[in-house]
Residue, then its C-alpha position, 0 to 999 in steps of 0.5 A: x637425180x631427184x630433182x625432176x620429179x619435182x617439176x611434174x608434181x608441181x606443174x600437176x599441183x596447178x592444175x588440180x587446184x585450178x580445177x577445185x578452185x574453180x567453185x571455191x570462192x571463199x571455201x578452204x582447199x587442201x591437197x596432196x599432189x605428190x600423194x595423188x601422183x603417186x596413187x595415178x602412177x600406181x594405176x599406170x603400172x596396169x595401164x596400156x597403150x592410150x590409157x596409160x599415156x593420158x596418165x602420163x600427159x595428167x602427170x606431166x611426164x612426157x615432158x618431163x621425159x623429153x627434158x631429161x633423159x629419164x630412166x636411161x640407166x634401167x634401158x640399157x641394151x637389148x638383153x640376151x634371150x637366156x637373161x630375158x628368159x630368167x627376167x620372166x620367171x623373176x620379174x625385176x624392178x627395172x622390168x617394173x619400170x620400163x614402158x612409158x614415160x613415167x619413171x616409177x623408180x623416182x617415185x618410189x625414191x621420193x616415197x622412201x625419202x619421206x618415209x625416213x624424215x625422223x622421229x618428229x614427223x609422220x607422214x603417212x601416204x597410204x594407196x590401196x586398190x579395192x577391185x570387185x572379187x572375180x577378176x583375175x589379177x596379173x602376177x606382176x602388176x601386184x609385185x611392182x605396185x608392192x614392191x614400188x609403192x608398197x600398196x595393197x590390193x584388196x578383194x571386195x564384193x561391190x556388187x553383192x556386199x557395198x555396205x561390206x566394202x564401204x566399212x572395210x575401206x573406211x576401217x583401212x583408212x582410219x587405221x592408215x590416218x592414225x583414226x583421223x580420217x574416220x569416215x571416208x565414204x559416207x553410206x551410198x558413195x560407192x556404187x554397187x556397180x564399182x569395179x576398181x576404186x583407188x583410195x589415197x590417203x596422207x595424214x601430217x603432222x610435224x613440229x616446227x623449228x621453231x615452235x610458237x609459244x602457246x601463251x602468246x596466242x591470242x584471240x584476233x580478227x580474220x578478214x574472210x573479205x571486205x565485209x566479214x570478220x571472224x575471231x581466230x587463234x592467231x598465234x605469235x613469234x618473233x624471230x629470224x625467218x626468211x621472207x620474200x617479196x612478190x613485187x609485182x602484187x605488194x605480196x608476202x612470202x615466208x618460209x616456216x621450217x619443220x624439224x630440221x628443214x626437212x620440209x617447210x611450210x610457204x605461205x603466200x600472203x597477197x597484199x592488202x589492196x588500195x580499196x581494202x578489198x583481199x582480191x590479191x589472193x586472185x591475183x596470185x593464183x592468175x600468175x602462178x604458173x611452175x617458173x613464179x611458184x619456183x621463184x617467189x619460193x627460191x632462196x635467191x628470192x628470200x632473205x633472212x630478217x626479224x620477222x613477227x610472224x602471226x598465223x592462225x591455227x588451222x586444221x584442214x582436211x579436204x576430201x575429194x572425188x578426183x574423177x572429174x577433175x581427171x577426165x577435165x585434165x584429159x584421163x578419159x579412156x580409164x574411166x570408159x568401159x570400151x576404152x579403158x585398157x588396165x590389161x596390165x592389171x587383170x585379164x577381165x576386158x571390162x575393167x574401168x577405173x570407178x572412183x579416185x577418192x583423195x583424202x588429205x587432213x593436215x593441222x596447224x598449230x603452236x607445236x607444229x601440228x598437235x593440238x594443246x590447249x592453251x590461255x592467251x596473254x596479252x602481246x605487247x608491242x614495241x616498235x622496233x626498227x627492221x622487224x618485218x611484220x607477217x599478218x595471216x589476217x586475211x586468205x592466204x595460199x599456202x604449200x609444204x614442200x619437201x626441200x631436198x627434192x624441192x616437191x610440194x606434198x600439199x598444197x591448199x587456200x586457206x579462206x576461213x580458219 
């Protein structure tokens, strides 16, 4: 039942991207919502009570658990007291699934699912959690957030050592990212006063089905808004690819398969306006609710045609301190030292949550993702009838969904290349 999880994700997605769109006029924007749902759902195993319901409700959840009935196979009946006593002396993984809303066991299928995509992907998604040395942690909080998200935990001294901690997890990080991410904190971000920070990185890179030819790309103008151009690489194809049409707002929608069609890159293109203005971009992202995303990008809503497609290169990497945009959504109490309960997490009373810290980098280019040099030839054009033209000329929004579970593991705008 991997579908449901999908939803979750997205309606999550919109949520964040509304929140970091909120000052981001003409500023790039990427994010990972699976990998960051997947970093809140590793804080869940060691939340109680309020705490770990406001995870939920961020995480849309609760709904999702009044819609189906989700883990009901973990919950059967109340097990007999000698089956309970060996399920304490050896935690199981249904015993790492049970409170709650949130189904750890469908994550963790999606984790697996995306860590077996084949040779021509990496997809690294990496959480650790960096807590202060002293407290005490519980035995079956690291079990489960092994076991279920394969993540580590590790020991710091925020308090007598930050620079030590800082280096320790930017040297984690880089190692998890393939040394893409090089630095994720810059000296004075973390506190000396941090007691648990969460660390979630997602480093991609793929190759397209369809590859763009290196010398067909070619120096063009970008249209960053009605006054300012700039030069891009704007790369070139010609071929069968499945394009939509958002009637409403005159807007494109096209779908780039990876490898294999794993995973595909959707891209929405507002139209040009009557004053030539790119405010389509806004009226997209006013009307993208879960139901328009999931049919403007549906198959029913595509076809296949002859599409010249032109894309700039473009490689994004968005870094984000998630603590406000969180408590926005409604996660308070984990960030507040007399309400914060993570008593499944440590025995210490005084454990909050300091810091989210999201980093995602993801590259665009003619292989898929890995960058070659290359000189551009001239493309010359002939009319030919029935070939759509795909324009990247100007912002645009974009996704990559993983199309067996139909979930968006990035999400971002892409203003200026």
């Amino acid at each position: 039942m991997m579908g449901s999880i999908s939803r979750p994700v997205t309606e999550f997605c919109l949520d964040v991207y509304n929140k970091l769109n909120r000052n981001a006029e003409d500023t790039n924007i990427v994010f990972s919502p699976m990998s960051i749902s997947v970093a809140l759902a590793l804080v869940h195993l060691g939340a109680k009570n309020n705490t770990a319901v406001q995870i939920e409700k961020v995480l849309h959840v609760r709904e999702a658990a009044g819609r189906t009935s989700l883990g009901s196979d973990l919950e059967s009946a109340a097990p007999d007291t000698e089956s309970e006593r060996s399920q304490e002396r050896q935690p199981s993984l249904s015993q790492c699934n049970k409170d709650g809303d949130l189904n750890h066991k469908e994550f963790q299928t999606l984790l697996l699912q995306l860590q077996n995509l084949g040779e021509r992907y990496v997809l690294n998604l990496a959480n650790n959690l960096f807590i202060q040395q002293g407290f005490e942690l519980q035995q079956k909080f690291l079990m489960c957030t092994k076991e279920l998200y394969g993540a580590m935990l590790q020991t710091v001294d925020f308090h007598g050592a930050v620079e030590a901690a800082r280096i320790k997890i930017n040297s984690w990080v880089e190692s998890e990212t393939q040394g893409k991410i090089k630095e994720l904190f810059a000296p004075g971000v973390i506190d000396a006063h941090a007691l648990l920070v969460l660390v979630n990185v997602i480093y991609f890179k793929a190759s397209w089905e369809h590859k763009f030819e290196e010398q067909k790309t070619v120096e063009r103008d970008f249209r960053l808004n009605q006054n300012e151009k700039k030069p891009v690489q704007m790369m070139y194809q010609k071929g069968p690819f499945k394009l939509g049409y958002i009637e409403e707002m005159g807007a494109q929608v096209l779908e780039l398969p990876y490898a294999q069609k794993s995973l595909s890159m959707i891209i929405l293109l507002p139209g040009d306006m009557a004053d030539g203005s790119t405010s389509g971009l806004e009226q997209i992202e006013s009307t993208m609710t879960y139901e328009n995303l999931m049919l403007w990008a549906s198959s029913e809503h595509m076809f296949e045609t002859t599409v010249e497609v032109y894309l700039p290169r473009f490689k994004l990497e968005g870094t984000f301190n998630l603590n406000e945009v969180l408590q926005e959504m409604g996660m308070t109490d984990i960030f507040t030292e007399s309400k914060a309960d993570l008593s499944a997490m440590s025995f210490a009373k005084s454990l909050v949550l300091s810091n989210v810290i999201h980093k995602t980098y993801v590259e665009v280019n003619e292989e898929g993702t890995v960058a070659a040099a290359g000189t551009g030839a001239v493309i010359v054009r002939r009319s030919l009838p029935l070939t759509e033209v795909f324009m990247a000329d100007h912002p645009f929004l974009f996704f990559i969904r993983h199309n067996p579970s139909n979930t968006i593991l990035f999400f971002g705008k892409l203003c200026s290349p």
